[in-house]
N, C-alpha and C positions, 0 to 999 in steps of 0.2 A: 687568170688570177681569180682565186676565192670571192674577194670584196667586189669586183668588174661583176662578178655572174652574179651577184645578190643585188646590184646597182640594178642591173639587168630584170631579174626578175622583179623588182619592185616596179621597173618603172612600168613594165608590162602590166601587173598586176594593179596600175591605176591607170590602164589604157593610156600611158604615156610612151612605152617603148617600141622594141624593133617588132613592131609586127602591125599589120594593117586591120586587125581586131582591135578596136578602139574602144569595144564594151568594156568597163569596168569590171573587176575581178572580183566576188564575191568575199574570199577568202582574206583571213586578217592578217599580217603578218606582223611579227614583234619589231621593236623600234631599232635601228641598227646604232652600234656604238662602233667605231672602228678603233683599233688600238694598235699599237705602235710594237715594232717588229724586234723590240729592245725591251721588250713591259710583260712583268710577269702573269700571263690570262688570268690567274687565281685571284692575283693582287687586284687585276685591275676592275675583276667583274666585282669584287666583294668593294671596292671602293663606288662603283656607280649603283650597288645596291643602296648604300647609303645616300647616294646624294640623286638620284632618280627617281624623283615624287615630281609630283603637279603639273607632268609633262604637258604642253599646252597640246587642244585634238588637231589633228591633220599631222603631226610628227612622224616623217618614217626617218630618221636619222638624228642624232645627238651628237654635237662635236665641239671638241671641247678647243677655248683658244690657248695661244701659248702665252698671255699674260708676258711677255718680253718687258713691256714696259712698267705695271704693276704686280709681277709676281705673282700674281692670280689667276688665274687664268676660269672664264665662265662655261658652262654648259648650254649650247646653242640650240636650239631645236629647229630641225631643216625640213620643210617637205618634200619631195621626191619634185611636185611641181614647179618652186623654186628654183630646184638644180637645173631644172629641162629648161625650164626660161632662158637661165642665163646661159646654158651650153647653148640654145639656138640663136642666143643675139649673138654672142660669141662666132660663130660660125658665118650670121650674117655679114658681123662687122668683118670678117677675116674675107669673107666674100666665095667660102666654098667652105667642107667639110674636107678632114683629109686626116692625114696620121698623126700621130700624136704619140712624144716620147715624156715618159713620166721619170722625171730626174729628184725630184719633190717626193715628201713623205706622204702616203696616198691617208693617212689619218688625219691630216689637216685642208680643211678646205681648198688651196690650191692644186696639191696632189689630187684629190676628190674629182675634183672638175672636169682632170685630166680623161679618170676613168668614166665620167659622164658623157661626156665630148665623143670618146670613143665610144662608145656605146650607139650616141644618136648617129656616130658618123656609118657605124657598122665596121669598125675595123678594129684588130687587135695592138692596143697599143704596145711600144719598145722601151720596156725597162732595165733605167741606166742601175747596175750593181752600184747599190750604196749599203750594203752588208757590211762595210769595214770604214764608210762614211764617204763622202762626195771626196769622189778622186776624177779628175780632167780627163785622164786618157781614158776611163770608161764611158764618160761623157762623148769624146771623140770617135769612139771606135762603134756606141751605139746609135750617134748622130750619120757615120760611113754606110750604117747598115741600112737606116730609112733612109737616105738620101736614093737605093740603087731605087727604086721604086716610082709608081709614078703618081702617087698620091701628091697633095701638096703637105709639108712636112714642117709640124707644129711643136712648140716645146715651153713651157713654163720657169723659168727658174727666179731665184731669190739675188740681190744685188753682189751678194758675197761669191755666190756661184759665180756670176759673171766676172767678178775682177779678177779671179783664178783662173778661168778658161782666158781670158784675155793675156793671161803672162803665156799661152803655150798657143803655140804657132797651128799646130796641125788643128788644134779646137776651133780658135780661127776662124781658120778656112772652114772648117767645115759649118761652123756657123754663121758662115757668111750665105751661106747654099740655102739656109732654111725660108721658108714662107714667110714667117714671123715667131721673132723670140718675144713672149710674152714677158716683162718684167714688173713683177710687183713683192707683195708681202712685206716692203718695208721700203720706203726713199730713198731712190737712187741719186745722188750725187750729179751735178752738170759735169764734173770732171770723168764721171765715169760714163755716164750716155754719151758726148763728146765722142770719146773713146773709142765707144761700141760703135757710132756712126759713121764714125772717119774711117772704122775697118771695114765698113760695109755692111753689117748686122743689120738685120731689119727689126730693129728692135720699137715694140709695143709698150712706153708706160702702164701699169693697168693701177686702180686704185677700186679698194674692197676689201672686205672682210668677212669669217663666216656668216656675221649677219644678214650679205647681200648675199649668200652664197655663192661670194670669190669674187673677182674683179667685176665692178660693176661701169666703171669710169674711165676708157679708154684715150690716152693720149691726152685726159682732158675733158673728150667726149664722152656723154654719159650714151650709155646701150641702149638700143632699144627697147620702148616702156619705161625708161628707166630718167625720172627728171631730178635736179637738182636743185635745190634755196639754203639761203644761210639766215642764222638768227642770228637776233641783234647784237649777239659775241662773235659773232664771224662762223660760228660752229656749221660743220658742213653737216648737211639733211639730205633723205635719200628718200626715195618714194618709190614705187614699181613690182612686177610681179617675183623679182628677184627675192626679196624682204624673207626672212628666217617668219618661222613662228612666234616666235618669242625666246626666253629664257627659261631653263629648267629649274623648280627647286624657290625657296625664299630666296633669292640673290636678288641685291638693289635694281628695280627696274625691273624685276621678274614678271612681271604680267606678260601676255601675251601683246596686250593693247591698252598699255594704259595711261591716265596722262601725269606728268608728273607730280608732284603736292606744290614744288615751286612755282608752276604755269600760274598763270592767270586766268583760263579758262573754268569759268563760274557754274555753267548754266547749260543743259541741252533746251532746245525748244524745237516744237512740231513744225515743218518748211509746209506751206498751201496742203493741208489735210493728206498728205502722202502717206504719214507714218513714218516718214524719215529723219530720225534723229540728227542737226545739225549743232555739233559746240557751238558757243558766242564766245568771244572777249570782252572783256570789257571797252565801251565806246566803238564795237560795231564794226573795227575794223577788218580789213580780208586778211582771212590767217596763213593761206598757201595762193602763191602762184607757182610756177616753175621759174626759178633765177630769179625771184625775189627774196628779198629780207623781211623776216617776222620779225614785229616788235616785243617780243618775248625773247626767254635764252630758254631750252629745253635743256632739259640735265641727258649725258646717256640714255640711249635704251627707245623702245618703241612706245610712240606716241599718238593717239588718234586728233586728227585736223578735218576741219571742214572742206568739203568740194565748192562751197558756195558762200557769197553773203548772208547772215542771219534774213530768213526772209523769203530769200531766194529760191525757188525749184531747183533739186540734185539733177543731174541729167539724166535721162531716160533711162531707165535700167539700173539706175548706182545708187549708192547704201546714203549719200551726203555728208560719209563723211570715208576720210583714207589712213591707211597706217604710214607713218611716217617714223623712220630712225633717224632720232640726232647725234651724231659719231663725238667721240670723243677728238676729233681733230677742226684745226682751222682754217679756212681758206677764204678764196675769192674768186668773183669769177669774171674774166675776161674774154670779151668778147665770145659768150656762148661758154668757153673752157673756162677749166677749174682749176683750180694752182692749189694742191694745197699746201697747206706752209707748217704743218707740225700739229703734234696735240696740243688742243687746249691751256691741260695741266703742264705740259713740258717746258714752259719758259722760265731761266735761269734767273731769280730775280740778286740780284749782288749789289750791293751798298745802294738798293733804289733803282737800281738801273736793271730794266729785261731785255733779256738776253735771250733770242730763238738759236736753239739750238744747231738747227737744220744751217742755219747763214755760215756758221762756224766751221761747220763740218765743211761745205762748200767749197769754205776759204781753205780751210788744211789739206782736203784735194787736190785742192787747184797747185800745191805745190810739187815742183815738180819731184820726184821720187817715192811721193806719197800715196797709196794704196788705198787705204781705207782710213774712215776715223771716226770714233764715235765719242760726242762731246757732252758730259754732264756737269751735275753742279754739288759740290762738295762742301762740307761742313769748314768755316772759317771763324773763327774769334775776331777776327775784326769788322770784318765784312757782311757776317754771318753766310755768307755761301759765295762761291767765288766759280769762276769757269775752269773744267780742268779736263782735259783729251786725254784719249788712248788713241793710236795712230798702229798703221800695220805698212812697212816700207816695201815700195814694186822691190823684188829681185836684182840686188847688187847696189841697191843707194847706197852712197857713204852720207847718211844723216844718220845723228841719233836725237834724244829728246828735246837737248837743249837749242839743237839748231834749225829743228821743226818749231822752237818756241819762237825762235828770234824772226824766223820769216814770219810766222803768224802775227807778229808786234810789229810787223811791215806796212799787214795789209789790212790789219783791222785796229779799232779805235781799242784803247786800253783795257774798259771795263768788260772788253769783249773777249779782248785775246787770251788764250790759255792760261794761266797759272803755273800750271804745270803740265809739262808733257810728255806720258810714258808711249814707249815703242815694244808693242806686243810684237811674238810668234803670229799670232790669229787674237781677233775678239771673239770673246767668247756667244756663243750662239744658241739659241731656244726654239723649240717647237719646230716648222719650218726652214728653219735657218735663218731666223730673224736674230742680230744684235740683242744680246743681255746686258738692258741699258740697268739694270738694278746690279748686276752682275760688275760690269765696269763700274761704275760709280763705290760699288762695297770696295773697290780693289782699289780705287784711285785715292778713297779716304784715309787707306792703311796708307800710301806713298808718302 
């Protein structure tokens, strides 16, 4: 593959790849863009000539998200040394290097990964034909093909993927065979992990985004290097060598390192005559531990935090202060793991009462005949927004909308349960193969 040999040569080219010449590469190379096998090159180079300014330094890759949820989607700046991070904790946590089949669009960060992984593993990965879109038996038959081998055999997919191979027997099986099914890019369902483990799938939660470049939070557990805290909204924070550059371009939070205007951080001051810059808060308090809560909310986007108390010596070698990404989502963490529980912005607020989306979805899983569901909040005159599902039925249920409505008014409290409930073909999908939550919600308003 094109984009694999140029992964390749970059990472070599900053003494990070396959070769035991570890000197740095004189030679400069341009930032790579990758783009999507459906996208017109002409279109897509003349669109990033416009929006490809202020690139932050150490950038060898720009990648852009799929905006699923907001319809926008931003320009990421990756460095080559990120990607290698997290392919090597990846590898750690997996407990060896081995094959790797790319089922994922390799222009989105977890496709990316795929071919990074192979790279550091030194093997060529097994790509599944998605030329005509993710179809199961290609899935199966190129799952047949790494399995004869005696690598151990690794695979990436999106929730949706999974609930498709699960309706077909021979997928199955054969993904029952693998090392570990990596599943992330969007929140899987208890009814669907369930699912996956009752058949035997060795299936991996992962949670991340291009800005960690890819999963950065396994099962739970963060990677190594890689620690976690929540602000005083709950908003999950990410720290480690994984961290993007920054953002491309003016976009909100575009700094490489910057802190927000909302924070409350005032003031830098010199730590015992080092020269090392540490922020203060106001009243002194510690801004980071790992699996602690800041008394601040960060908005999105990267932010620089203190290693120490104002006051304090930085540790021996470090800057005093670290970049930190506050995600747009919420969680908490138990015992050591992370739950997370949805974005931020995603709660349905209807006649006063919020509503998380993710609990909902849960509950329409959990019925039985039910497939998929993705639950948003829609314009109401009375209410002013109200809760209302798209649903996708397993193969052969006799439910339709109303009697997916009636169980959901079973098992959940009123202001929770649906409103209304359409039963798609498929929901509709972006970037990755994440839910087009803007997508359902346009479509559920016209219902």
């Amino acid at each position: 593959m094109r984009l694999r040999a140029l992964l390749a040569e970059r990472l070599v080219s900053r003494g990070l790849g396959e070769t035991r010449d570890t000197r740095p590469q004189a030679s400069r190379l341009p930032v790579l863009v990758p783009v999507g096998p459906q996208e017109d090159p002409v279109e897509a180079e003349a669109d990033m000539r416009r929006r490809l300014h202020a690139v932050p330094a150490g950038t060898d890759l720009v990648l852009r998200t799929s905006g699923s949820s907001t319809g926008t989607g931003r320009l990421v700046a990756v460095s080559a040394r990120s990607l290698l991070a997290s392919a090597r904790a990846t590898h750690a946590r997996l407990g060896a290097a081995g094959r790797w089949l790319l089922a994922l669009p390799a222009h989105h960060v977890a496709g990316l990964q795929v071919l990074v992984r192979s790279v550091l593993a030194g093997t060529a990965p097994l790509v599944v034909d998605t030329s005509t879109g993710f179809r199961v038996p290609a899935l199966a038959d190129t799952l047949h093909r790494a399995l004869r081998g005696r690598d151990p055999v690794y695979l990436s997919l999106v929730p949706t993927q999974l609930v498709r191979a699960l309706q077909d027997e021979e997928a199955t099986r054969a993904l029952r065979q693998v090392d570990a099914l990596l599943l992330g890019g969007a929140a899987a369902s208890t009814a669907l992990l369930s699912r996956a483990r009752a058949a035997g799938i060795p299936v991996v939660t992962t949670y991340g985004a291009s800005e960690t470049a890819g999963g950065c939070v396994y099962d739970g557990l963060p990677l190594d290097g890689v620690e976690v805290a929540l602000d005083a909204e709950d908003r999950v924070l990410l720290r480690g060598p994984v961290l993007a550059s920054g953002y491309v371009g003016a976009e909100p939070g575009g700094g490489a390192c910057d802190v927000g205007q909302d924070t409350r951080y005032h003031d830098v001051s010199l730590a015992g005559g080092t020269g090392q810059g540490i922020a203060r808060q106001e009243g002194g308090t510690p801004l980071w531990r790992p699996g602690s809560r800041l008394p601040v909310t960060l908005r999105p986007g990267f932010h620089l935090l203190p290693t120490a108390l104002p006051g304090e010596l930085p540790a021996k070698g470090g800057t005093g202060t670290v970049r930190v990404l506050a995600t747009p989502d919420r969680g908490r963490l138990e015992e050591g793991r992370l739950v997370v529980l949805g974005r931020a912005d995603g709660l349905i607020n209807t006649g006063g009462v919020k509503v998380d989306p993710g609990d909902v979805e849960d509950a329409l899983t959990g019925i039985e005949g039910v497939a998929e569901a993705c639950v948003v909040g829609v314009p109401d005159q009375e209410w002013g927004t109200v809760v209302a599902a798209a649903v996708v039925l397993q193969p052969g249920a006799a439910l339709d909308g109303a009697a997916v409505r009636r169980c959901a008014r079973e098992l959940l409290e009123g202001s929770h349960a649906p409103k209304c409930v359409e039963v798609l073909d498929s929901l509709p999908l972006r970037g990755p193969g994440k839910v087009d939550r803007r997508a359902v919600q346009l479509l559920l308003s016209r219902s």
